[in-house]
N, C-alpha and C positions, 0 to 999 in steps of 0.2 A: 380350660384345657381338660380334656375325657385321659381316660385312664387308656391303655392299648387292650386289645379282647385277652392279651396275653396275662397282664397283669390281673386282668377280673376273675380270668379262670382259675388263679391263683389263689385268691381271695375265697373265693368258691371253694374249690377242694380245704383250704386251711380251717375254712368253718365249720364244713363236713366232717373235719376230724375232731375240733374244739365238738362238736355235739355228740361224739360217737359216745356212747352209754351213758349221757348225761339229759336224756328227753324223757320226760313221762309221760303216763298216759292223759295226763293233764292240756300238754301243749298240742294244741293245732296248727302251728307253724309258725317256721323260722325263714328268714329274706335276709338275703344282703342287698345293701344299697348303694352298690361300690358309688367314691365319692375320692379324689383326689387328694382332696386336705381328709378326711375324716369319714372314713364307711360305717355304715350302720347297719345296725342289726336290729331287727325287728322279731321279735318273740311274739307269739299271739296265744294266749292262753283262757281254757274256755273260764275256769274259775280263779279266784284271788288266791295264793298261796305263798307264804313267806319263803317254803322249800324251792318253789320254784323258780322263786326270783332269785334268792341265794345261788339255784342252780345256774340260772341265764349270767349272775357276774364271774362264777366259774367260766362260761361256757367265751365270757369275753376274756378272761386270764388268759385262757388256753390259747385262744385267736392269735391273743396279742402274745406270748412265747412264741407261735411259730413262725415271728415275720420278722427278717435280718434288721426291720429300720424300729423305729418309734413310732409307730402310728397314731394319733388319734381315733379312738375307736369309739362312736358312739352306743347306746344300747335304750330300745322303745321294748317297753315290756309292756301289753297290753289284753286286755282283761275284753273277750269279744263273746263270751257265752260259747254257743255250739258250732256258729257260720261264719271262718275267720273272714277277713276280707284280703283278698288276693289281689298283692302288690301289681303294677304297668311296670313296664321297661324306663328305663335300665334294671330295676330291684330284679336280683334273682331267685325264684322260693328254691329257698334247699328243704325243705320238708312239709311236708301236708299228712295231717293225721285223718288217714280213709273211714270212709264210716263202718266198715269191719275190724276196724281197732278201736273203735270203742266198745267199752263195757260200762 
């Protein structure tokens, strides 16, 4: 059983806000992968950093506060260098770091 577009887009926006001021210049992108029993979040970051994973289970704290149930929420923190690899459908990227944000 799929989730309804309504419930994804939910998903969607609640991620967007779990990530508002907590992405650095480090990460090249976040996806959801809505999922019935257990959505995932995928972090792609170009180098290994302990702050930033610390950051990514914040950014799942936050998720998971703003959903009325208990979710299972899983989380792929994953270490891709400079050229994230960009999720297929159903995953939706809620963020891609441009290459004018890098320094």
């Amino acid at each position: 059983m799929t989730q309804s577009l309504d419930e994804v887009n939910r998903q969607v926006v609640c991620l967007v806000q779990a990530c508002l001021g907590a992405l650095s210049n480090n990460v090249l992108s976040v996806a959801l992968l809505p999922s019935r029993k257990a959505p995932q979040i995928r972090i792609s970051i170009e180098r290994d950093s302990p702050v930033d994973r610390e950051e990514a289970d914040d950014i799942v704290a936050e998720f998971y506060a703003l959903h009325d149930n208990d979710p299972e929420i899983g989380l792929d923190v994953v270490v891709e260098g400079s050229a994230p690899t960009i999720p297929e459908a159903p995953a939706r990227l809620i963020y891609l770091r441009h290459k004018s944000d890098e320094t």
